[in-house]
Each structure stands twice: as structure tokens, then as C-alpha cells.
LOVEXMAR-778789 format. One record per residue (C-alpha): x, y, z; residue number from 0; residue in three letters. Coordinates in steps of 0.1 Angstrom, whole numbers. Example, Ala and Ser with C-alpha at 12.3 -4.5 7.8 and 13.67 -1.06 7.14 Angstrom:
BEGIN
+-------+-------+-------+-----+-----+
!    c1 !    c2 !    c3 !   i !  aa !
+-------+-------+-------+-----+-----+
!   123 !   -45 !    78 !   0 ! ALA !
!   137 !   -11 !    71 !   1 ! SER !
+-------+-------+-------+-----+-----+
//
This chain:
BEGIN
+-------+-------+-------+-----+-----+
!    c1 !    c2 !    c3 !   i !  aa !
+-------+-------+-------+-----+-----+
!   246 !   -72 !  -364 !   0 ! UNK !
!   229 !   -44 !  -347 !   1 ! UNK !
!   198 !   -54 !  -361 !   2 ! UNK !
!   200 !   -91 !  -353 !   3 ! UNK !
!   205 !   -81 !  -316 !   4 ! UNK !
!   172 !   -61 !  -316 !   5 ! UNK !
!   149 !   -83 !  -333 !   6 ! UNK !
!   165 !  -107 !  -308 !   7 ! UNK !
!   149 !   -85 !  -277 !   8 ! UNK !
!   122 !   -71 !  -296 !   9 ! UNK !
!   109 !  -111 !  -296 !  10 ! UNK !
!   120 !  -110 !  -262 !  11 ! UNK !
!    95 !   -81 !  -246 !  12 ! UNK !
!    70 !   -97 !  -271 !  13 ! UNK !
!    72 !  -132 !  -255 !  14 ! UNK !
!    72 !  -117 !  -222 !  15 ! UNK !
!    36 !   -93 !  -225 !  16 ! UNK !
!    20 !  -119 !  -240 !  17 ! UNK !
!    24 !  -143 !  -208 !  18 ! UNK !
!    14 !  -114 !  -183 !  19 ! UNK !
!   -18 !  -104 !  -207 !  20 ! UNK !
!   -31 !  -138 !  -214 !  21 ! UNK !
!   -55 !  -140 !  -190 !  22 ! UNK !
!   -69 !  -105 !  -204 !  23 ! UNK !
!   -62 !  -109 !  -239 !  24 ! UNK !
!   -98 !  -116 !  -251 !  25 ! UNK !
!  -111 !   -90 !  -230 !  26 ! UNK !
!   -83 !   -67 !  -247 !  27 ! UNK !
!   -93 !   -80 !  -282 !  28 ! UNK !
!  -129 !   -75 !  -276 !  29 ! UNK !
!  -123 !   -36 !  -263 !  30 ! UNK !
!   -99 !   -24 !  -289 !  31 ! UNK !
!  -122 !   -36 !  -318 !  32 ! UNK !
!  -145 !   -16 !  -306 !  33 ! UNK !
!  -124 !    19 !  -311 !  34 ! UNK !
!  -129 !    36 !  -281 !  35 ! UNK !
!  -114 !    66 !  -270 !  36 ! UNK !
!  -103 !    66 !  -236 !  37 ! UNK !
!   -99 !    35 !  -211 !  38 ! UNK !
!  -106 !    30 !  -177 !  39 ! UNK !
!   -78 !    24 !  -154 !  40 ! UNK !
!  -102 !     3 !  -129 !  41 ! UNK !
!  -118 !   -26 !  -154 !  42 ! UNK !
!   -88 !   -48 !  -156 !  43 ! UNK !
!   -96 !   -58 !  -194 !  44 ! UNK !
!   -93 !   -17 !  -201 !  45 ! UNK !
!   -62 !   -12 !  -185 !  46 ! UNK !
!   -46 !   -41 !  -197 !  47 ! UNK !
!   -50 !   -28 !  -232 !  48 ! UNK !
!   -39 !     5 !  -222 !  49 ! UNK !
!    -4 !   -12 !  -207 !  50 ! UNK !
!     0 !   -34 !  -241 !  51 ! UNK !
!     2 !     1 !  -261 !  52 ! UNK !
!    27 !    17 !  -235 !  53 ! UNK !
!    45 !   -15 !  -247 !  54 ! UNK !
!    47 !    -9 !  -281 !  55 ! UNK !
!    51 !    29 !  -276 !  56 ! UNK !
!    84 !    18 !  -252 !  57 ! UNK !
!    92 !    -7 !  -282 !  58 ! UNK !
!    90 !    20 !  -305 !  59 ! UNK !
!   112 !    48 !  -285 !  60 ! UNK !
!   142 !    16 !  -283 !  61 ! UNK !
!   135 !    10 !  -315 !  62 ! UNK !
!   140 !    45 !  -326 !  63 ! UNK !
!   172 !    51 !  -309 !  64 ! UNK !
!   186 !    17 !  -325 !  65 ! UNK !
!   177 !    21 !  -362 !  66 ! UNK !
!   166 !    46 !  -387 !  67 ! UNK !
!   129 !    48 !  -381 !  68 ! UNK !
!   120 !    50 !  -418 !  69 ! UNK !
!   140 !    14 !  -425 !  70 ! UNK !
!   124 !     1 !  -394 !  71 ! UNK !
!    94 !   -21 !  -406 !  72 ! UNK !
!    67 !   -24 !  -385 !  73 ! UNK !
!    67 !   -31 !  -344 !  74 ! UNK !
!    43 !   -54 !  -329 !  75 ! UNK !
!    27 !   -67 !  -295 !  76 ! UNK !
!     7 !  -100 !  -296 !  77 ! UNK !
!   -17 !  -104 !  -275 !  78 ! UNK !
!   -25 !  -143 !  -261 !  79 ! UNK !
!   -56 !  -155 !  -248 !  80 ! UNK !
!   -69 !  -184 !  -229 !  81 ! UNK !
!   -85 !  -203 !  -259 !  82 ! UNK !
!   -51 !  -202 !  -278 !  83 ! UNK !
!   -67 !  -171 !  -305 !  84 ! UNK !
!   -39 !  -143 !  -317 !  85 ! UNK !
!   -45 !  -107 !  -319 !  86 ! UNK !
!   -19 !   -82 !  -330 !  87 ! UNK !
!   -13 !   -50 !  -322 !  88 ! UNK !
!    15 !   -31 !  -343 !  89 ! UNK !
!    24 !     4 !  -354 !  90 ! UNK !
!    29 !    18 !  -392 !  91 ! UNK !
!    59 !    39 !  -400 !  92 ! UNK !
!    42 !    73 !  -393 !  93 ! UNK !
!    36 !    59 !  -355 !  94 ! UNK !
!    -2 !    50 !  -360 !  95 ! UNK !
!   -16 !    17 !  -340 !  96 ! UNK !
!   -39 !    -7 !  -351 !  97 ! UNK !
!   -51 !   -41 !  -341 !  98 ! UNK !
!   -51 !   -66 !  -364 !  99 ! UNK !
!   -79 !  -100 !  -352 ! 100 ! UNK !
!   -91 !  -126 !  -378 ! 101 ! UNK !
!   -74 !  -109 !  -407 ! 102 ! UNK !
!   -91 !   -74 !  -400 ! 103 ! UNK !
!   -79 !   -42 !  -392 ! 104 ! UNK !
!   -91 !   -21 !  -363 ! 105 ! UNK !
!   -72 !    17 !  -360 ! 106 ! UNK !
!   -69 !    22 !  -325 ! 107 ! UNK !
!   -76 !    58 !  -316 ! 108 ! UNK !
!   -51 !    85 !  -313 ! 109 ! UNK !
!   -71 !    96 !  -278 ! 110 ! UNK !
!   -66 !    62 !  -264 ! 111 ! UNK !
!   -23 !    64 !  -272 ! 112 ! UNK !
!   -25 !    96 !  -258 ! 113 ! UNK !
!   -40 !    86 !  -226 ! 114 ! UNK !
!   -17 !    54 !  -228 ! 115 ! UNK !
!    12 !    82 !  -228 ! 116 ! UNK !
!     5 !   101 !  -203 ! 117 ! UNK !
!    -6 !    81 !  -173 ! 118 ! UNK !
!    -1 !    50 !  -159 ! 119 ! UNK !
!   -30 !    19 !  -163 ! 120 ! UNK !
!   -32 !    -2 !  -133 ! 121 ! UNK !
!   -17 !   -31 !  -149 ! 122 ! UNK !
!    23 !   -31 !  -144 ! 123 ! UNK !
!    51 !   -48 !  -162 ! 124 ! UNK !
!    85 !   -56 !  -156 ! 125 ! UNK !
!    92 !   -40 !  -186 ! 126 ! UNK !
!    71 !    -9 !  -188 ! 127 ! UNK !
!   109 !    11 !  -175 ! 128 ! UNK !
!   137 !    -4 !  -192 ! 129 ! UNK !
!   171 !     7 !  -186 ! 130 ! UNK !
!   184 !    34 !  -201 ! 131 ! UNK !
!   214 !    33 !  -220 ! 132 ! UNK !
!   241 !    46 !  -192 ! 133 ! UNK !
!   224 !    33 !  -163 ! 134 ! UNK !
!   248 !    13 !  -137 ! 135 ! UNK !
!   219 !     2 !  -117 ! 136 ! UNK !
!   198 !   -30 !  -123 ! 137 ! UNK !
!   161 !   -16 !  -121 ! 138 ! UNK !
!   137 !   -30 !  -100 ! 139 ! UNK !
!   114 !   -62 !  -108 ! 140 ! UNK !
!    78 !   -49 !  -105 ! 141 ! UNK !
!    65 !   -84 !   -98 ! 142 ! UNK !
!    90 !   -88 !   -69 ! 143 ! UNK !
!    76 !   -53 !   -56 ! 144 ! UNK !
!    42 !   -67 !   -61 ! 145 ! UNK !
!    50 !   -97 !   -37 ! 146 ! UNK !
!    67 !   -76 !   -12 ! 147 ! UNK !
!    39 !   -50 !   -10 ! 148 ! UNK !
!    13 !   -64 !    12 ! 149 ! UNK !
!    11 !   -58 !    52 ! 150 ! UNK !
!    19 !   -86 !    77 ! 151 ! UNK !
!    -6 !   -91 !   109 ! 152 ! UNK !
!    10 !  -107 !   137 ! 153 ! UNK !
!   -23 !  -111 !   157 ! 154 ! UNK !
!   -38 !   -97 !   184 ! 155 ! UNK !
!   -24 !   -67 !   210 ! 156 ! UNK !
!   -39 !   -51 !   237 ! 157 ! UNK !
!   -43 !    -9 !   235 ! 158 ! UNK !
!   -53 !    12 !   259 ! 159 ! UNK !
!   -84 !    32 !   245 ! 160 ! UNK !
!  -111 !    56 !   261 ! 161 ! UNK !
!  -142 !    33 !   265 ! 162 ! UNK !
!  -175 !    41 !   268 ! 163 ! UNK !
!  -190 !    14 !   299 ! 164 ! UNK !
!  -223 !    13 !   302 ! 165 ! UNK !
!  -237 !    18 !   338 ! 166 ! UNK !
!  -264 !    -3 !   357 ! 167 ! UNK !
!  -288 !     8 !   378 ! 168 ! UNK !
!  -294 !   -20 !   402 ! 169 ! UNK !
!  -314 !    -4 !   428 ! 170 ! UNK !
!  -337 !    28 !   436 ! 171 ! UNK !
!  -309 !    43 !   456 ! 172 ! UNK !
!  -278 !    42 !   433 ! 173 ! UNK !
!  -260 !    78 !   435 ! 174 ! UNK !
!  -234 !    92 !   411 ! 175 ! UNK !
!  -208 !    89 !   435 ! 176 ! UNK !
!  -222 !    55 !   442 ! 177 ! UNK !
!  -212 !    49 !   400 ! 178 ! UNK !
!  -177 !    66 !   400 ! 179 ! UNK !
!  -167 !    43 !   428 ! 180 ! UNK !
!  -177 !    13 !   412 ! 181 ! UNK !
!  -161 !    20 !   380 ! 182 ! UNK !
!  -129 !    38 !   393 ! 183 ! UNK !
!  -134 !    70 !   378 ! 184 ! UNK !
!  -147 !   107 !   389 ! 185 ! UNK !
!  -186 !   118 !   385 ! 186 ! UNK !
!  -170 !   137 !   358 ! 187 ! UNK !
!  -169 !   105 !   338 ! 188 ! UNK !
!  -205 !    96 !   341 ! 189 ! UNK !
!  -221 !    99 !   312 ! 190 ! UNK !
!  -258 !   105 !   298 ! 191 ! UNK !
!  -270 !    95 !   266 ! 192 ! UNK !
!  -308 !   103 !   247 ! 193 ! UNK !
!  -322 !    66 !   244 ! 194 ! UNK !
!  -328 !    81 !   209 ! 195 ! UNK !
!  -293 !    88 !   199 ! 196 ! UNK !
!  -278 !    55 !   185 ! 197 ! UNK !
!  -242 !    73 !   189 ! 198 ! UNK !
!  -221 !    79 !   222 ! 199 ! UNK !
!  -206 !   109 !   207 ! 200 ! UNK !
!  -237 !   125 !   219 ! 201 ! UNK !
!  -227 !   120 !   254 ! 202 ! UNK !
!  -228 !   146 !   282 ! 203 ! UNK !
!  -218 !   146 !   321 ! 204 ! UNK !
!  -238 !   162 !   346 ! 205 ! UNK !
!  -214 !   198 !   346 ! 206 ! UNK !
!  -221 !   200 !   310 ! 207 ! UNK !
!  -258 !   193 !   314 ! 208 ! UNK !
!  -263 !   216 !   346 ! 209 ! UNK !
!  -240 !   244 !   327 ! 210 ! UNK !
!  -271 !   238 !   300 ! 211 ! UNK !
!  -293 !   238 !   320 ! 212 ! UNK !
!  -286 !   274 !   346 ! 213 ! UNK !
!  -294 !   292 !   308 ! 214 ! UNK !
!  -328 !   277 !   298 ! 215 ! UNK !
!  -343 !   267 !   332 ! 216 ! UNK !
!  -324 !   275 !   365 ! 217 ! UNK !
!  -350 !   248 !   382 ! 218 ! UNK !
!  -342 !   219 !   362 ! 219 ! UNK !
!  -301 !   230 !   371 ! 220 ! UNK !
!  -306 !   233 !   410 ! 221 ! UNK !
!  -323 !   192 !   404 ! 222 ! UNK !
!  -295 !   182 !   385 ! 223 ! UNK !
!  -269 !   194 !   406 ! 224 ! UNK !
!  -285 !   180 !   433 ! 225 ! UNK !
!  -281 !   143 !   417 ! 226 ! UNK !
!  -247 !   155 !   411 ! 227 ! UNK !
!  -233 !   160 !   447 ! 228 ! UNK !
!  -250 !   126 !   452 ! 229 ! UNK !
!  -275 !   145 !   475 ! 230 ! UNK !
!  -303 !   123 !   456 ! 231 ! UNK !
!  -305 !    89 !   439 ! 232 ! UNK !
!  -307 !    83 !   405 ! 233 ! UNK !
!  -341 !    73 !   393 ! 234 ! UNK !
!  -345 !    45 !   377 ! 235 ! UNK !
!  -366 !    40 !   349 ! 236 ! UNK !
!  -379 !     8 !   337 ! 237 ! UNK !
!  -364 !   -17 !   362 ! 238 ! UNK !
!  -361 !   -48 !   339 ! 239 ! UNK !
!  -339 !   -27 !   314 ! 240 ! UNK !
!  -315 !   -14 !   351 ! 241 ! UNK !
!  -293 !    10 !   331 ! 242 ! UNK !
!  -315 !    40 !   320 ! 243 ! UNK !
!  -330 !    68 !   340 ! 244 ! UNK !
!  -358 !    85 !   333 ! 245 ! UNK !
!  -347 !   118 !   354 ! 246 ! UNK !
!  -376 !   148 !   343 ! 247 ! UNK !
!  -348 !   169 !   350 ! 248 ! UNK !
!  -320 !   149 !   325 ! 249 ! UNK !
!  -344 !   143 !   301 ! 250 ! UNK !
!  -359 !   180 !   297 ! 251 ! UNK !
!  -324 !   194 !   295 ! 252 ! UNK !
!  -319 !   168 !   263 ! 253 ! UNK !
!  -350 !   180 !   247 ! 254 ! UNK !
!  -339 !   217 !   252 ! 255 ! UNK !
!  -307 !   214 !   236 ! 256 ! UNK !
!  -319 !   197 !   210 ! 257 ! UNK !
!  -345 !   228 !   206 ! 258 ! UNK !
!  -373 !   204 !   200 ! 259 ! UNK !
!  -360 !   182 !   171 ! 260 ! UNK !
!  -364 !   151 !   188 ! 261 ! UNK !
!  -401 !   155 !   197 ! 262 ! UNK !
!  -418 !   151 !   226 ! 263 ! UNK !
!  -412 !   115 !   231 ! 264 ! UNK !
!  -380 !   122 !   240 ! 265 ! UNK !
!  -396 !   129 !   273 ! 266 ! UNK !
!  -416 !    97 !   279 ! 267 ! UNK !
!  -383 !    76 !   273 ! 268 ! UNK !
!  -352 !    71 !   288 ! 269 ! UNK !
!  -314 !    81 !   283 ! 270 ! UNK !
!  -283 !    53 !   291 ! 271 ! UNK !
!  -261 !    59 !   315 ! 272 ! UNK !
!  -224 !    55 !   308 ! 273 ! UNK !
!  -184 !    55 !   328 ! 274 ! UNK !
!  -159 !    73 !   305 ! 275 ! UNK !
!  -130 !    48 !   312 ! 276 ! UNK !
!   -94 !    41 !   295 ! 277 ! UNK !
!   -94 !     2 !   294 ! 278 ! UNK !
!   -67 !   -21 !   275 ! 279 ! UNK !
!   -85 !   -30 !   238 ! 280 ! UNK !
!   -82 !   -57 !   218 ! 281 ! UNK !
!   -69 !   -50 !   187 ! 282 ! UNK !
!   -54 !   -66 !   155 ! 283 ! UNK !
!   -16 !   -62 !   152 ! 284 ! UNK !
!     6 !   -53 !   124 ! 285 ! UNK !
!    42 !   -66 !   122 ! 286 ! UNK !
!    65 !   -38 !   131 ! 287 ! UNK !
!    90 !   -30 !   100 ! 288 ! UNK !
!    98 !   -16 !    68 ! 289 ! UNK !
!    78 !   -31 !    39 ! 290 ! UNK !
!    93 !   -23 !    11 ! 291 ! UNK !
!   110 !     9 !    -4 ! 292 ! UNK !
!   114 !    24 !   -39 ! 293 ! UNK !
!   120 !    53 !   -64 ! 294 ! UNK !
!    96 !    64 !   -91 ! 295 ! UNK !
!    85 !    95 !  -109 ! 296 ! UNK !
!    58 !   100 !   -93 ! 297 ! UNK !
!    23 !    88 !   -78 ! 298 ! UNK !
!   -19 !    93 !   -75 ! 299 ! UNK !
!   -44 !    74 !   -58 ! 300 ! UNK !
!   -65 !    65 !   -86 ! 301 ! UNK !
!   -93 !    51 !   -69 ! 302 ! UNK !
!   -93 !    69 !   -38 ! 303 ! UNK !
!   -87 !    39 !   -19 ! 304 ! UNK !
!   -49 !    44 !   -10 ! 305 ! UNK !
!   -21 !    39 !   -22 ! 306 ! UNK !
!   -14 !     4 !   -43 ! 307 ! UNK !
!    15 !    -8 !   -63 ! 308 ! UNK !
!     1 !     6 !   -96 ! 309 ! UNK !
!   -12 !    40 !   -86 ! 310 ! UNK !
!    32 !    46 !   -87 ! 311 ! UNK !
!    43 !    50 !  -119 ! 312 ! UNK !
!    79 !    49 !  -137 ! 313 ! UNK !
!    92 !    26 !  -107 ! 314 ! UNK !
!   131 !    25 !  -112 ! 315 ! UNK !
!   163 !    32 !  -100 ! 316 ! UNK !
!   177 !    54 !  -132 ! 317 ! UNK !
!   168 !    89 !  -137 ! 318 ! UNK !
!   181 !   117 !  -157 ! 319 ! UNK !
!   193 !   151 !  -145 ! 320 ! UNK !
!   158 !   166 !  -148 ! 321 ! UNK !
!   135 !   142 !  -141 ! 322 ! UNK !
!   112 !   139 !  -109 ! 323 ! UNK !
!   122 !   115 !   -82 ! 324 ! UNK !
!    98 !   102 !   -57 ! 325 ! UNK !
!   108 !    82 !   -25 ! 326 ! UNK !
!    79 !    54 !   -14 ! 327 ! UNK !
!    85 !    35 !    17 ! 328 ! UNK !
!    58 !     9 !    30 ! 329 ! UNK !
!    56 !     6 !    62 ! 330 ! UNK !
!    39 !    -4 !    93 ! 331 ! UNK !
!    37 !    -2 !   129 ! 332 ! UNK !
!    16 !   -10 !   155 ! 333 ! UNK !
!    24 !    27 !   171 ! 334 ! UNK !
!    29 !    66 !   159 ! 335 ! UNK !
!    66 !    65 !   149 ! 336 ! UNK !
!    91 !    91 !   137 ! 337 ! UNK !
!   104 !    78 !    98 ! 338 ! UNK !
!   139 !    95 !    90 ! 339 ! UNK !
!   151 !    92 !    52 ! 340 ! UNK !
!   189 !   100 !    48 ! 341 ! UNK !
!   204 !   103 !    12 ! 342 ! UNK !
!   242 !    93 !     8 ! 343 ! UNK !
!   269 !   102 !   -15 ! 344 ! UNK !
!   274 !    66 !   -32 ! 345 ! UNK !
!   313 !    70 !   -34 ! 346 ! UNK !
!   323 !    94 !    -1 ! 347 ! UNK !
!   290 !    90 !    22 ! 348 ! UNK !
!   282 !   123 !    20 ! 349 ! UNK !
!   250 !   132 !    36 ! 350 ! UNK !
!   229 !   153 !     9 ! 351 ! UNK !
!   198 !   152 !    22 ! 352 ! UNK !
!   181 !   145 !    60 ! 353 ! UNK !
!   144 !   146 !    71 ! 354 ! UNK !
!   124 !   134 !    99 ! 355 ! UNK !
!    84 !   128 !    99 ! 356 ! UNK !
!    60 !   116 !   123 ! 357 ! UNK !
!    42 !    93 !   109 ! 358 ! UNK !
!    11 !    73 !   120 ! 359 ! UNK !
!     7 !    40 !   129 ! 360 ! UNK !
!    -9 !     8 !   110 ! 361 ! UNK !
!    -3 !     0 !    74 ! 362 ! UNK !
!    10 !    30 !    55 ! 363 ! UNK !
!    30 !    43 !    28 ! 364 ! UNK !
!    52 !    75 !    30 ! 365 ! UNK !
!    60 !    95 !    -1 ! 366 ! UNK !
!    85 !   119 !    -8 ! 367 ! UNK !
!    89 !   142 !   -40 ! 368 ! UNK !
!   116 !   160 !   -56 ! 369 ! UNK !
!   108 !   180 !   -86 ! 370 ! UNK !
!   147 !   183 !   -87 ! 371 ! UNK !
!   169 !   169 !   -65 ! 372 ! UNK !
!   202 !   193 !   -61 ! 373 ! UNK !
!   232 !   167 !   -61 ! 374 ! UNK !
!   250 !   159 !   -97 ! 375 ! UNK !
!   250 !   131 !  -117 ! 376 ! UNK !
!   261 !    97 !  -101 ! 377 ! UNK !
!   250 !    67 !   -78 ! 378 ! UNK !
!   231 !    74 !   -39 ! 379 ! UNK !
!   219 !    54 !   -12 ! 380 ! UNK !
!   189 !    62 !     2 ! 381 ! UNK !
!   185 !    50 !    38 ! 382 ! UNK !
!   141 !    48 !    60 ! 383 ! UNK !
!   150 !    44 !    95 ! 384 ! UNK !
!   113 !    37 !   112 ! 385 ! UNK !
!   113 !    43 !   151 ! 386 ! UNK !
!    92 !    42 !   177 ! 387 ! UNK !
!    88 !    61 !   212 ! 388 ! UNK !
!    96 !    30 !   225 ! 389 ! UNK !
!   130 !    22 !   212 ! 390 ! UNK !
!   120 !     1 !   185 ! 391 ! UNK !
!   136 !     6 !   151 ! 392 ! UNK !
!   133 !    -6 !   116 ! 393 ! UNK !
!   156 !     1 !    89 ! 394 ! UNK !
!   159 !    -4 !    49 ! 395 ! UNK !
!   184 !    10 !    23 ! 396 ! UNK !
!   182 !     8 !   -14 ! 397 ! UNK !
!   203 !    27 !   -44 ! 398 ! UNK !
!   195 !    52 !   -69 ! 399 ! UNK !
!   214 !    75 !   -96 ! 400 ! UNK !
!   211 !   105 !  -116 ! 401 ! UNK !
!   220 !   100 !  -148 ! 402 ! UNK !
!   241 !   125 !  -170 ! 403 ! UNK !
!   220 !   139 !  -201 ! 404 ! UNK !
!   235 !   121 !  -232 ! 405 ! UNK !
!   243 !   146 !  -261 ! 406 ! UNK !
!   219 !   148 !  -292 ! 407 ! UNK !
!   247 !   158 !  -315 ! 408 ! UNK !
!   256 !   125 !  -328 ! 409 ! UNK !
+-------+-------+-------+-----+-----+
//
């Protein structure tokens, strides 16, 4: 009876991979016959493959615990493709792999199981955790994570950002005060730019310029200042463009901080003029909440791209005493928010565990690791509370449990 029920599932998880890999499976076929050693976890067809080995290596460890292995026959995952062709990939009795395609044999290196061991592969099924044997917890449904994982835009919002404005000069008498009063802000705020420098980061105000300047030419300071205190007019330069100057004074300050890097045509030309203002920004809006939240072992960003669904990997709700448990929450938020996870005592409500972040805003996921969590065995809730300065708060619970070790003896 006991092995009815598990050829029963073992057709089960077959059935099941085989739908999820079909629309990889003759890219699968096609690398595995070729005996490579490692697999790469960003070409789809590659980590596919790696993902239908962690299957039969998860087949093999239920397998194990059901039956004596050396009565156990051989495991196998078939792999489906598009055109309707078979591939099979299966395991002997001393826990070698090989793929079997038109009635050949192809061993699949012992490298490539490794790697298919020890990390996770970008391609995720429901099935690559199953539940352990005294779990009380249903375990999650990766393609159910999948779906939730993704961030909603609720469109646009208004932000109030610091703006570079650029400044026209629409006569020959146009002072610096005569540009703060127009654009609401202090001379401070006016700005000068090198025509040559594409970037406003290289702005400067006239302090900073005439601070420069008192060091490498006390003339060119006593001019500057002058246009400062609005004493004299900024010259224009060309009068079709409006906005530049071509102040000898401005102009020969640029080319001595730059210590003659920009050559000497930096001279010749002209440098914009800009208001340093805080104006309200359009900007495209996230809905405010809590994505999704889960537990796992733990987590890398494979491509360096952030965090996606499969850079996480042993997703579940089941651990054992001395496993690592990571907390992921997906969030996002429109504003810089404070994210508070609280761990509960299933049974009593118990507080175990309490911790505040400040997290920033947009689209972003918060991890949390425990190499060891210090609470016995038994069932937790795990509660993100998301707020903002404003009041707003979003909030999302889910359940866990620590598993006690089961004994080897028997």
C-alpha cells in the first residue's frame, strides 16, 4: 500500500513539471545532450534544466524516506516539448542522472547536480519545497506569489523637487537682483553654468564663484561681486540665444577652476544662466501598500538587477529548528516610510520579536535574515505594518512554524 500511494504522487509531480517545462523542453533536451558542466541561471533553456534535476533530486530525497532505496527502481522526470517529442531524465540506484532522447543515453554531469543542489535556477516550481512530514501549515503556491509580485502605478502625482530653471536675459540691463525677483528666490539661487558642461551638477552661484575667484585673481572677484550686489548688469552674450552671458569675468573664473582643461574656447563662449527653485514635479505614482509577504531560506540578486521572485529560494512556511529563515515583504510607496515587522506567539500572542526600519520609497522589497531564530518549535504570525509620515498605513500578516527535528533512530 505504501508503495501504491507513492507511485500515485510520484506520477503526480511528474505530470505536473512536464506542463511548467514544456515550452523549454527542447531547449532542455538540446543542452543536456550536450554534457555540460555548469548552467546558467539567466538563459531560460539552462535553468530550466537545472530546476527539472532539483526535481528529481526532491523526488529522490521523498523517495528515500518512503522505501528502501536499494528496492526502489529507478525515478524519472519527463520532459514535454511543443512538437509532442519525449525526453527522460531518471536516476540509477547509486544516485547518478542521465537523459535518455531517441533511445540514447546521455550521463548528465555530476558538476551540473551539484550546482542544481546548491543554488537556486531562476525557474520556480510549485513543487521545488514540498511539505515536510510534520508540517501544520499549507506551503505557499509559487505561481500565486508570482502573480502577486509585480508593482501597481496609480498614475501621475505631483512632488516637490529642487529644479534647475533656466534664466533669460531679455535685455542689456537685467541685474541679478532683477532675476531673483522674477523667479521668487534669493541671488543665492542664481546659478552659472560652462556652455561646455552638458550637466547642471556643475553649477556655481556668484559667492562660490567670487570665493574662487579672491584666490586666483582678486580683479576678476572685485567684477564679480560687483554684478552680485546688482551694481552692474549682466551682459548679455549672443542676443538671439537671451539666456547666456558672456561675463570675461564669469567665464575666466570657469577656465581657472577647471585649471585649463577645457581649453581656451571656453573663453570665447558662453555659460547658462539658471534659478535654483523647489517646484511641484510630475511624477509617476505607485499604489501605496503591501505587495506581498513571504518566508524563505534565503536570497541573492543574481543578475544584479534587484530582487525578482526567483533570486529567493526555499520559499515556504515550514522550517526545522536549525534552518535559516528569511522574511521578504514587497512593498511600495509613493513616500519614505517606517516598515515595522512584529513576530507573534501563534497560541498566546506573545511578542518574540519587534523591529522598525526606514525604508525608502517606490517599488521595493525588504529582507530580513535569521541564521537562528530564538523561539521553540511551534506555529507564528508574522505581522509588516508599512507607514508613512503622513498617517498612512498598510498592513499584511502571514504564518510560519518551526518545526521539531524528527528522530533518526527508527
Amino acid at each position: 500500500m505504501r508503495t501504491f500511494t507513492f507511485l500515485c504522487c510520484l506520477l503526480i509531480c511528474s505530470v505536473t513539471y512536464s506542463q511548467q517545462w514544456e515550452t523549454f523542453g527542447a531547449g532542455v533536451i538540446d543542452f543536456l545532450m550536450t554534457n555540460p558542466k555548469t548552467a546558467s541561471k539567466t538563459n531560460a533553456a539552462e535553468a530550466a534544466a537545472l530546476s527539472a534535476i532539483r526535481a528529481l533530486l526532491t523526488i529522490n530525497a521523498q523517495r528515500k524516506h518512503e522505501v528502501n532505496v536499494a528496492s526502489a527502481g529507478r525515478d524519472e522526470i519527463i520532459i514535454n516539448t511543443n512538437s509532442g517529442t519525449q525526453a527522460t531524465i531518471y536516476s540509477d540506484n547509486q544516485g547518478n542522472l542521465y537523459l535518455l532522447s531517441n533511445g540514447i543515453i546521455y550521463p548528465i554531469a555530476t558538476s551540473l547536480v551539484n550546482q542544481a543542489k546548491s543554488e537556486g535556477t531562476g525557474f520556480t516550481a510549485d513543487t521545488d519545497n514540498p511539505k515536510m512530514n510534520n508540517a501544520t501549515l499549507q506551503q505557499y503556491s509559487i505561481s500565486d506569489l508570482r502573480e502577486q509580485y509585480q508593482f501597481e502605478m496609480e498614475g501621475i502625482h505631483y512632488v516637490e523637487k529642487e529644479t534647475l530653471l533656466s534664466c533669460y536675459l531679455e535685455n542689456d540691463y537685467t541685474t541679478i537682483e532683477d532675476l531673483a525677483l522674477e523667479f521668487k528666490v534669493s541671488p543665492n539661487d542664481i546659478y552659472f553654468v560652462p556652455f561646455e558642461e552638458p550637466s547642471a551638477s556643475s553649477a556655481y552661484n556668484l559667492p562660490t564663484l567670487i570665493l574662487y575667484a579672491e584666490k586666483s585673481n582678486p580683479l576678476m572677484a572685485t567684477e564679480l561681486n560687483e554684478i552680485y550686489l546688482s551694481k552692474k548688469p549682466i551682459p548679455r552674450g549672443n542676443p538671439s540665444i537671451g539666456y547666456y552671458t558672456e561675463e570675461p569675468a564669469i567665464m575666466s573664473t570657469f577656465l581657472s577652476m577647471y585649471d585649463g582643461k577645457k581649453s581656451n574656447s571656453l573663453t570665447k563662449s558662453y555659460s547658462r544662466i539658471y534659478a535654483r527653485k523647489k517646484v511641484m514635479t510630475p511624477e509617476e505614482g505607485f499604489k501605496f501598500g503591501i505587495v506581498t509577504t513571504f518566508t524563505c531560506n534565503w536570497a541573492t540578486d543574481f543578475d544584479g538587477k534587484g530582487y525578482d521572485l526567483d533570486d529567493f529560494q526555499g520559499i515556504k512556511r515550514s522550517f526545522s529548528e536549525n534552518e535559516n529563515i528569511m522574511f521578504v515583504v514587497v512593498y511600495s510607496s509613493n513616500y519614505d516610510a517606517k516598515l515595522t515587522l512584529t513576530i507573534y506567539e501563534n497560541k498566546a500572542g506573545t511578542v518574540v520579536f519587534n523591529e522598525t526600519a526606514n525604508v525608502k520609497k517606490g517599488g521595493n522589497v525588504h529582507t530580513l535574515q535569521f541564521n537562528e531564530i530564538a523561539s521553540p518549535p511551534g506555529v507564528y504570525i508574522y505581522n509588516y505594518k508599512l507607514n508613512t509620515p503622513d498617517g498612512i498605513t498598510a498592513t499584511k500578516s502571514e504564518k510560519f512554524e518551526i518545526l521539531r527535528e524528527e528522530s533518526n533512530d527508527d
